[in-house]
VEXDREN-2710 file (C-alpha; in Angstrom, 1 decimal):
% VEXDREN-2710
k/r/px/py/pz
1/UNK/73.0/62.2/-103.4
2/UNK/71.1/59.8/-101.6
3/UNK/72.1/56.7/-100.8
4/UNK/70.3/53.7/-102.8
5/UNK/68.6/56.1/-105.1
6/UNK/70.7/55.7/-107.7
7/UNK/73.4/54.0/-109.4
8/UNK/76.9/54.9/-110.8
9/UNK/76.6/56.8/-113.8
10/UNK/79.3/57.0/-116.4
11/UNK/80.4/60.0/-118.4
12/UNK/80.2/59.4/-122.4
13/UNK/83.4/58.2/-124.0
14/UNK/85.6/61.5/-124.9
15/UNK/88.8/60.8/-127.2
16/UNK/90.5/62.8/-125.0
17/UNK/90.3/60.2/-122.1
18/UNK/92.2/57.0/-120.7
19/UNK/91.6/54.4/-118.4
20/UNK/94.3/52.8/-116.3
21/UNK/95.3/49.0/-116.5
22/UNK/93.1/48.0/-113.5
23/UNK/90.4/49.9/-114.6
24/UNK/90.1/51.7/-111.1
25/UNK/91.1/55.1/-113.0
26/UNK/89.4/57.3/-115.7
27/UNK/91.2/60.4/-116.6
28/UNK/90.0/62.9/-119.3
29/UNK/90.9/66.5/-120.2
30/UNK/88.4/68.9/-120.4
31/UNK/90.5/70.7/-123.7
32/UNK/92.8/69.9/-125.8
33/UNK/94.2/73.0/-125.7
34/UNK/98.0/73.8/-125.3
35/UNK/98.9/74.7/-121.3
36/UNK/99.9/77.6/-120.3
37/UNK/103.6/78.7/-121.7
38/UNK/104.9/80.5/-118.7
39/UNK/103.4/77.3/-116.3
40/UNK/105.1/74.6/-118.7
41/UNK/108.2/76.2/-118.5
42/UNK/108.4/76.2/-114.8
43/UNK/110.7/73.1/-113.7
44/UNK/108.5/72.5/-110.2
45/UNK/105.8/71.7/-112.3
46/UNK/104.3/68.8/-113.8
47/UNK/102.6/68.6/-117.2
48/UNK/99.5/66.1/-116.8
49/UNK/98.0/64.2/-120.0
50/UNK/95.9/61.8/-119.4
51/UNK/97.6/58.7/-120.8
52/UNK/101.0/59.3/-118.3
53/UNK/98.7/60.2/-115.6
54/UNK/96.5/56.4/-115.6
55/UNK/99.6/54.7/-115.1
56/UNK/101.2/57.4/-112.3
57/UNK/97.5/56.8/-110.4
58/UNK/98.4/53.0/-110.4
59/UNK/101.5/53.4/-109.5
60/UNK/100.9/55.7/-106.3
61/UNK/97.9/53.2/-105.8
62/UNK/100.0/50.2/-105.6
63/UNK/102.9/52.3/-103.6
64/UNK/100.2/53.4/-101.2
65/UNK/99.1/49.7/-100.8
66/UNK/102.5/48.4/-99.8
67/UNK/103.2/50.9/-97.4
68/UNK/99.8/50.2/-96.0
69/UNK/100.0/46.2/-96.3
70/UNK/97.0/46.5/-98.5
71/UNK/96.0/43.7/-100.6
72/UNK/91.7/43.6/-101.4
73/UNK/90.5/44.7/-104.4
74/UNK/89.7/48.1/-105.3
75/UNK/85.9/48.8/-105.1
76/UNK/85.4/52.9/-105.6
77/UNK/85.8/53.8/-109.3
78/UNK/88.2/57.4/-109.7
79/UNK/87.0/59.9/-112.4
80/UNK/89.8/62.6/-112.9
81/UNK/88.9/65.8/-114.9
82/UNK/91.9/67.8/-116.1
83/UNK/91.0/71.6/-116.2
84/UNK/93.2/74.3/-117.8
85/UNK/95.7/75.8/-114.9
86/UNK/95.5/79.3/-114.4
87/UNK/98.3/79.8/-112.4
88/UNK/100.2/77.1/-110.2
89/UNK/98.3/78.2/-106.9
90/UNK/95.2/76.4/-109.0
91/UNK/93.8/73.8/-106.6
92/UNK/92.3/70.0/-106.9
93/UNK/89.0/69.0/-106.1
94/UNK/87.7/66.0/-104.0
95/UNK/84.2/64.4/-104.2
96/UNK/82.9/61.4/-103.1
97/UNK/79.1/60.1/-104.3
98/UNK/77.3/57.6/-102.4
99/UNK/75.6/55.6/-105.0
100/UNK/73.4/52.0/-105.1
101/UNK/76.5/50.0/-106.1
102/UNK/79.0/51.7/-103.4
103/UNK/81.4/54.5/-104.2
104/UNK/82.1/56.7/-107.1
105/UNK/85.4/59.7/-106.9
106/UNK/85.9/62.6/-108.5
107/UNK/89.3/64.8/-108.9
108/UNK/89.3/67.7/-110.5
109/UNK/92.7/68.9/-111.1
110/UNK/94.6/71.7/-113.0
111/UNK/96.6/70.1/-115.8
112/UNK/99.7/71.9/-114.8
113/UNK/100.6/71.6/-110.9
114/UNK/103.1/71.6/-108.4
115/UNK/104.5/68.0/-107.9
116/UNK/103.2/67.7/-104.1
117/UNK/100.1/68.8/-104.9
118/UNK/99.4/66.5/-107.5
119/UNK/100.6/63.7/-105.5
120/UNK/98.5/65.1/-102.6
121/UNK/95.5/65.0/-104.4
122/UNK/95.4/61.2/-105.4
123/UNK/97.1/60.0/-102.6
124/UNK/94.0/61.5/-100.5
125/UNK/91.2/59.8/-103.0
126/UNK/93.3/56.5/-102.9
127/UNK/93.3/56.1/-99.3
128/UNK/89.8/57.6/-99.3
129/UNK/88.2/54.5/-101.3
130/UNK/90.1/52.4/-98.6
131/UNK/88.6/53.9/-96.1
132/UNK/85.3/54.1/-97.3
133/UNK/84.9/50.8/-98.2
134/UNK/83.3/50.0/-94.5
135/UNK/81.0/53.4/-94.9
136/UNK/77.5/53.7/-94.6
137/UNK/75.9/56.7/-95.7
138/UNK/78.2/58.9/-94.1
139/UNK/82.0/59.1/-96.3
140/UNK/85.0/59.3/-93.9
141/UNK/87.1/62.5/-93.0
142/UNK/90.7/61.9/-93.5
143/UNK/92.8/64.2/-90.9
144/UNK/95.3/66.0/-92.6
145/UNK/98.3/64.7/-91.0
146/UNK/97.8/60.9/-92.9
147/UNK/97.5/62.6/-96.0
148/UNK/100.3/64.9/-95.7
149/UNK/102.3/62.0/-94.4
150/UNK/101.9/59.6/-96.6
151/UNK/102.0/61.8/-99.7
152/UNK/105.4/63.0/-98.1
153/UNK/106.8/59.8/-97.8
154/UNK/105.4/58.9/-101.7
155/UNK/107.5/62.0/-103.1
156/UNK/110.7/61.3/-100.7
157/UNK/110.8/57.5/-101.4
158/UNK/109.5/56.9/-105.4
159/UNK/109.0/60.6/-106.7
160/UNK/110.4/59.3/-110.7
161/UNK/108.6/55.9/-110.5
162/UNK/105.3/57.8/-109.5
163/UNK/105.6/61.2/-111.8
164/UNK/106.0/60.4/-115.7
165/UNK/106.9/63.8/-117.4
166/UNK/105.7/64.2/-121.1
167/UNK/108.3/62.5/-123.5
168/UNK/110.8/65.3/-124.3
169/UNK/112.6/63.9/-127.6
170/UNK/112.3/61.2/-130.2
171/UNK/114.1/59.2/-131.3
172/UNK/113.6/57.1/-134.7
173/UNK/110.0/57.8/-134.2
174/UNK/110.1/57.2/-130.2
175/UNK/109.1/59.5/-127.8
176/UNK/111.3/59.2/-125.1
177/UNK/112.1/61.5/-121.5
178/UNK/115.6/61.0/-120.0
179/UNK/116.2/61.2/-116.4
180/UNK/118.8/61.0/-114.2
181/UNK/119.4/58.1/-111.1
182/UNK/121.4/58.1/-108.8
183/UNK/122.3/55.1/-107.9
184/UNK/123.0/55.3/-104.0
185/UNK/119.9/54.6/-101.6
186/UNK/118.5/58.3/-99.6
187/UNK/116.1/57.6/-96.5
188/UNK/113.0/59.0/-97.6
189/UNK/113.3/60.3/-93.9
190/UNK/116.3/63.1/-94.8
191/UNK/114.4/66.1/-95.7
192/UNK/112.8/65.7/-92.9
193/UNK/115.2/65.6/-90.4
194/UNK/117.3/68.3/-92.0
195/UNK/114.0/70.7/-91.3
196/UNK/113.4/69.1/-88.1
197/UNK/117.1/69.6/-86.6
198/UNK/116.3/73.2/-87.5
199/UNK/112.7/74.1/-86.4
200/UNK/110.9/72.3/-83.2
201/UNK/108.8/69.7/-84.3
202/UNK/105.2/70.5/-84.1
203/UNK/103.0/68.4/-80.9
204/UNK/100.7/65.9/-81.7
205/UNK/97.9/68.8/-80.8
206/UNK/99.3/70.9/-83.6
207/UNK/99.8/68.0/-86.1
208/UNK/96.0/67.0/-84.8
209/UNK/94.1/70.0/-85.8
210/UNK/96.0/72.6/-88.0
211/UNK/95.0/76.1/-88.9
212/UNK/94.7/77.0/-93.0
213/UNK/98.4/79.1/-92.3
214/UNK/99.8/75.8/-90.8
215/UNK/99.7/74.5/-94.5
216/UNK/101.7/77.6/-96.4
217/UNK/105.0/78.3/-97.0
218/UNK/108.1/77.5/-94.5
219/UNK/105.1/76.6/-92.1
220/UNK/103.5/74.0/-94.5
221/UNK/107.3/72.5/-94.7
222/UNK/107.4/72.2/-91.1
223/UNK/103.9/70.4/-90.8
224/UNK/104.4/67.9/-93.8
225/UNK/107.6/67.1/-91.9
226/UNK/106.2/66.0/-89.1
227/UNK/103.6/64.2/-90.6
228/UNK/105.9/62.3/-92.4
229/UNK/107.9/61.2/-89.6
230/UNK/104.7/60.8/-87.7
231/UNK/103.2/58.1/-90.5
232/UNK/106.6/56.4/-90.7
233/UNK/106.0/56.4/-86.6
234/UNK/103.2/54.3/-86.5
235/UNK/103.8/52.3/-89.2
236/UNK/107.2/50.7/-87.4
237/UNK/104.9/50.1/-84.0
238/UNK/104.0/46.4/-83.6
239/UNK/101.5/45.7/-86.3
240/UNK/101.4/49.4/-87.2
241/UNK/100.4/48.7/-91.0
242/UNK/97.2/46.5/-89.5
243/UNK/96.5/49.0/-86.5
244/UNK/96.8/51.8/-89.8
245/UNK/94.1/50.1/-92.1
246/UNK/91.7/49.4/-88.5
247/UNK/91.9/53.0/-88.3
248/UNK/90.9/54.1/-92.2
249/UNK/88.3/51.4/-91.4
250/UNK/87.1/52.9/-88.4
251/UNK/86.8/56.5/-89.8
252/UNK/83.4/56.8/-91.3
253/UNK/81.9/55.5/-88.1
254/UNK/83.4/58.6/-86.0
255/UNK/83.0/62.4/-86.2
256/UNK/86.0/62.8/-84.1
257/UNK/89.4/60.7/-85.9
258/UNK/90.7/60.8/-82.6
259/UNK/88.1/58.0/-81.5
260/UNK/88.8/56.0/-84.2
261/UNK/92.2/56.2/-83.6
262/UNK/92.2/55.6/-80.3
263/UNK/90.3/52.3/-80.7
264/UNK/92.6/50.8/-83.6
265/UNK/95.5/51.5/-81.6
266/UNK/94.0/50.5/-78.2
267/UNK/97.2/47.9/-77.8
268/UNK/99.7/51.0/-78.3
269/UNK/98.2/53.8/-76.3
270/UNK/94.9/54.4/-74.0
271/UNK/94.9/58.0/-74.8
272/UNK/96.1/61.3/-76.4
273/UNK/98.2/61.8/-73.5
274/UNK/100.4/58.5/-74.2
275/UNK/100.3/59.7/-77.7
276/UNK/101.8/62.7/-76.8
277/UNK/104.8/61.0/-74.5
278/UNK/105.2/58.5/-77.2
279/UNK/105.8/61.3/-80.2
280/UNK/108.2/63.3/-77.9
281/UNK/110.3/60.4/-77.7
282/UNK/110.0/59.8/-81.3
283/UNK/111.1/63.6/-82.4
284/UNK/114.0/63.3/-79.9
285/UNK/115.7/59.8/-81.1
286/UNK/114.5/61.2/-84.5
287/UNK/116.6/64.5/-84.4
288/UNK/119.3/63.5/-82.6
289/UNK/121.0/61.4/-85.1
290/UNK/123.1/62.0/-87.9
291/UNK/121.0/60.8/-91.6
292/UNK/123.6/62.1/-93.4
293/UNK/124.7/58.9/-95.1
294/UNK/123.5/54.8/-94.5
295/UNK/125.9/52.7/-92.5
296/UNK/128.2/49.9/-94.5
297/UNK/126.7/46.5/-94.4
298/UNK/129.5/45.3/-91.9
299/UNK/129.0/48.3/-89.3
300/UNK/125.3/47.6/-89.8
301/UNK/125.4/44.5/-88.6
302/UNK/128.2/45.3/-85.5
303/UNK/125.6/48.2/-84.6
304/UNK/122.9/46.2/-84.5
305/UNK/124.6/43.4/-82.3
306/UNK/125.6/45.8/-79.7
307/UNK/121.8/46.9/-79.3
308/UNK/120.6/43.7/-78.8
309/UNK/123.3/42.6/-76.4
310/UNK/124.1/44.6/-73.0
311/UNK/127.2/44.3/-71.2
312/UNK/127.3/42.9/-67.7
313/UNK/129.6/42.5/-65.1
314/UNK/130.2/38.9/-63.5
315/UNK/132.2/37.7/-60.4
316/UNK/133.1/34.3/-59.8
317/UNK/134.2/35.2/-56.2
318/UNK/134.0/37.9/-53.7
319/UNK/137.5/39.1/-53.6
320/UNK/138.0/38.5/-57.8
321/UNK/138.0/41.1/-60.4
322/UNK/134.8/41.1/-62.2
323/UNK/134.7/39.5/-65.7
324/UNK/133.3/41.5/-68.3
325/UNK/130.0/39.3/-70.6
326/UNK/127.6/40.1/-72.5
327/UNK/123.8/39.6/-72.0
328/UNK/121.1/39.1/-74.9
329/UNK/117.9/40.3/-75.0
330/UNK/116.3/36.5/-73.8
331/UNK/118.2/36.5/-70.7
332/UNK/117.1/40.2/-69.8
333/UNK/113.5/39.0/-70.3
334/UNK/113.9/35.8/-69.0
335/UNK/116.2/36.2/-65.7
336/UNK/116.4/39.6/-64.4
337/UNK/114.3/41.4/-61.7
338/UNK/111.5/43.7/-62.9
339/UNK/113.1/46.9/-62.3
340/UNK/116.0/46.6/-63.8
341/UNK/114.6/44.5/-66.9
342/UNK/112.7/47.4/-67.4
343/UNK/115.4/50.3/-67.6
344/UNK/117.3/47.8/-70.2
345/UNK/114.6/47.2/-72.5
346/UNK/113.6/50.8/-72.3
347/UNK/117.1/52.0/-73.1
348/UNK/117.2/49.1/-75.9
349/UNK/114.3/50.7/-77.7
350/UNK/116.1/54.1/-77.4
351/UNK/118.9/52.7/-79.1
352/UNK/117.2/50.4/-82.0
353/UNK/115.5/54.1/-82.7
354/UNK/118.8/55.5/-83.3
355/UNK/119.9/52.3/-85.1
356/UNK/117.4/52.1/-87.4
357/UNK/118.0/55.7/-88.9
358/UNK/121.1/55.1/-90.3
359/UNK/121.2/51.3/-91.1
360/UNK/121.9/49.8/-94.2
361/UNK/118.8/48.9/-96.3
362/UNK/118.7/44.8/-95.9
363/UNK/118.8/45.0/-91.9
364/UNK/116.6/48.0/-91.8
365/UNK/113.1/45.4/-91.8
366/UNK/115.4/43.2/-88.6
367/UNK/115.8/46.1/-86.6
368/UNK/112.3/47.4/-86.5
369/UNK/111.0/43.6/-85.6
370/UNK/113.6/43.9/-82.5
371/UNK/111.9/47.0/-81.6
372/UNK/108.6/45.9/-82.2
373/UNK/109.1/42.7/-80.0
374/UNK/110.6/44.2/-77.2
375/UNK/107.8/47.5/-77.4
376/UNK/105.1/44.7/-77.2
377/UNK/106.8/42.9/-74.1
378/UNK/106.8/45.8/-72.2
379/UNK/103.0/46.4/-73.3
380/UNK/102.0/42.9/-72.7
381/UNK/103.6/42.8/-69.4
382/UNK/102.2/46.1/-68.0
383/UNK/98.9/45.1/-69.2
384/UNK/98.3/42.7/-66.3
385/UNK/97.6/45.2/-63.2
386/UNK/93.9/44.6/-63.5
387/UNK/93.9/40.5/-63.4
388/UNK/93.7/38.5/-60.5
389/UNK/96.9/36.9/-58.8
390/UNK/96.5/33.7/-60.6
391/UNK/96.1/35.5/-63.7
392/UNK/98.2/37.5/-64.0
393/UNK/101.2/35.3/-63.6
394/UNK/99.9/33.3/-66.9
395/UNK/99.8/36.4/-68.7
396/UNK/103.0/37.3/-67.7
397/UNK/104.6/34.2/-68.5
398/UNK/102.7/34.4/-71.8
399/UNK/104.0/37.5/-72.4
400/UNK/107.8/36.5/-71.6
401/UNK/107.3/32.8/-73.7
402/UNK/105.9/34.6/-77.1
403/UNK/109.1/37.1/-76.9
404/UNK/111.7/34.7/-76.2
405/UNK/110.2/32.8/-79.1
406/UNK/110.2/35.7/-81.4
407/UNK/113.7/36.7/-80.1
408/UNK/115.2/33.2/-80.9
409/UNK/113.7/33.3/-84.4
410/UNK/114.8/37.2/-85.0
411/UNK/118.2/36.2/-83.8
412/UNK/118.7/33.2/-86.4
413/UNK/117.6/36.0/-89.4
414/UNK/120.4/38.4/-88.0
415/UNK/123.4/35.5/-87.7
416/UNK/122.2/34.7/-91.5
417/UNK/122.8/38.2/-92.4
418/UNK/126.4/38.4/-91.0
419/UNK/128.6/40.1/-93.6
420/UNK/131.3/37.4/-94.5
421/UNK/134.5/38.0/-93.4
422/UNK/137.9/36.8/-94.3
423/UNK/140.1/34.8/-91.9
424/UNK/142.1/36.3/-89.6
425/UNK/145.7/36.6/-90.4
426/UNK/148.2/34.3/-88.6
427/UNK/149.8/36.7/-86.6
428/UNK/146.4/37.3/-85.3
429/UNK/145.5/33.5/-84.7
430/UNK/148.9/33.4/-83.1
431/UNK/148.1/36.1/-80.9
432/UNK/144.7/34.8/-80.2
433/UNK/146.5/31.9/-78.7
END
């Protein structure tokens, strides 16, 4: 359709249709008739009616959103059509209308479908009317990788709060569907790194531009792996969820993502070939560590201490043994010589990677903001090469002031976050003495 020649038209009310809470969402069934027996017996599958399915849009909306640091309102009206599913290879069906008054989506989907599919399918059309809301006439290609990503990290992180089975009993007149929690906190990251300990990732190249087979089978479970890990990636870089959203808004201006991408990130990397360096050493912190099980609160916090501090060596005479201290992350900045303030900081980010995989939930947010202060030191700092003398130095000492600053305030969070500890003992205290 042509842009400004008409305007959003509605389909007529049909009884067999809901609208979510927002209003964003429209979801009628094409039949009313019963699905497939086989299909609704099959445990990997999902039963979609369309009153469950308006609130499981919102909900994958507002999850989206948060992971995204999203927070206008929606502008693109959704229309989903439920069709009868044939078999549970039955696709979904994308189409976005230019109209007058902006936006208007389309999903067709089958009304039986595999989970990720499902999940696929709206988290594509969500992130879709983001994107789009900067669009001319022209609506934005999504590369497959964000989609498969962030529908990944959807199903790992809130599969039962975004899926709502049909009820399954009643009781005194309630329909009702029980489930099972379990109570201890999974990284959304562990399937992942279970496949990616046992297949080679796949290169930013491959994750960039996949072939139809790429998608299927054991393949497919190595691609959406990576994806996920590459999402979760850029979302933990310095301003990753803003850089994330300049990207979606840059898409319908570009042909190529790749330009987009490489202008919303501009302050993380200056071209595919600092992507590519950048995801290798993401894939190798990422599979060399154990995700097997979260870290107490107490080793949490001892882990995280010993990353941000680095032992030194100091004499207070030329013939006397050295005394062993510890550093912090300011006086690294603030003190030592380039060189070696480099290989410190470098090997601190190596080791707040490794940190972050396996600490517990409430210092998880502390550690990424070390690595994302000491990541955009480094940038900051090596920006400089093209500024004259003069300048340079004030953009190096603005560079070292703004971290030390963010340093000071991260390190006040972290000593309020210290596990309590009882007193030591007096034998200890004794001892001490």
């Amino acid at each position: 359709m042509t842009a400004g020649s008409l305007r959003a038209q509605f389909p007529p009310p049909n009884p067999l249709a809901a609208s979510s809470r927002s209003g964003q969402f429209i979801v009628q069934a094409a039949t009313a008739a019963e699905p497939n027996r086989v299909l609704a017996t099959n445990q990997s599958l999902v039963h979609l009616q369309p009153t469950l399915l308006v609130v499981s849009a919102e909900r994958i909306k507002q999850n989206l959103w948060r992971e995204l640091g999203a927070n206008e309102p929606w502008r693109g009206k959704v229309f989903v059509t439920l069709y009868p599913a044939l078999s549970a290879e039955d696709g979904a069906t994308i189409r976005a209308d230019r109209f007058k008054d902006g936006w208007l989506y389309h999903v067709f989907l089958p009304d039986v479908a595999e989970r990720g599919r499902y999940v696929r399918a709206l988290t594509q059309v969500v992130v879709l009317e983001l994107a789009n809301r900067s669009a001319g006439l022209r609506s934005a290609e999504l590369p497959t990788w964000l989609v498969e990503g962030l529908s990944r990290q959807l199903l790992a992180s809130s599969e039962r709060e975004i899926i709502l089975p049909p009820p399954g009993i009643r009781v005194n007149g309630v329909a009702l569907t029980p489930s099972f929690v379990n109570g201890r906190w999974e990284n959304p990251l562990q399937r992942a790194h279970q496949h990616l300990t046992r297949h080679p990732p796949l290169t930013f190249q491959e994750l960039s531009w996949p072939a139809a087979n790429q998608l299927l089978g054991e393949a497919g479970e190595l691609y959406r792996s990576s994806a996920q890990l590459f999402v979760d990636s850029l979302l933990r870089l310095q301003n990753g969820r803003a850089c994330l959203r300049a990207f979606l808004a840059e898409l319908p201006h570009h042909y190529n993502w790749q330009f987009a991408f490489l202008r919303a990130f501009q302050a993380h990397f200056a071209c595919p070939l600092e992507v590519e360096k950048w995801w290798a050493l993401q894939v190798a912190n990422f599979t060399g560590c154990d995700l097997t099980q979260a870290w107490p609160a107490e080793k949490s916090w001892e882990k995280l201490e010993e990353a941000v501090r680095s032992p030194i060596q100091v004499r207070t005479g030329t013939n006397e043994l050295p005394l062993h201290a510890q550093a912090t992350l300011q006086n690294v900045i603030r003190d030592w010589d380039r060189a070696p303030q480099t290989l410190v900081l470098q090997n601190k980010l190596r080791e707040l990677a490794v940190v972050r995989l396996r600490v517990s939930r409430d210092l998880a947010p502390l550690v990424n903001d070390y690595f994302r202060v000491i990541a955009s030191y480094l940038q900051n700092r090596d920006r400089t090469g093209f500024l004259l003398r003069f300048g340079k130095k004030a953009a190096q000492r603005h560079a070292t002031i703004a971290a030390l600053m963010q340093l000071d305030a991260l390190d006040r969070q972290r000593l309020a976050l210290r596990p309590t500890q009882p007193p030591p003992s007096l034998p200890a205290q004794a001892a001490l003495k």
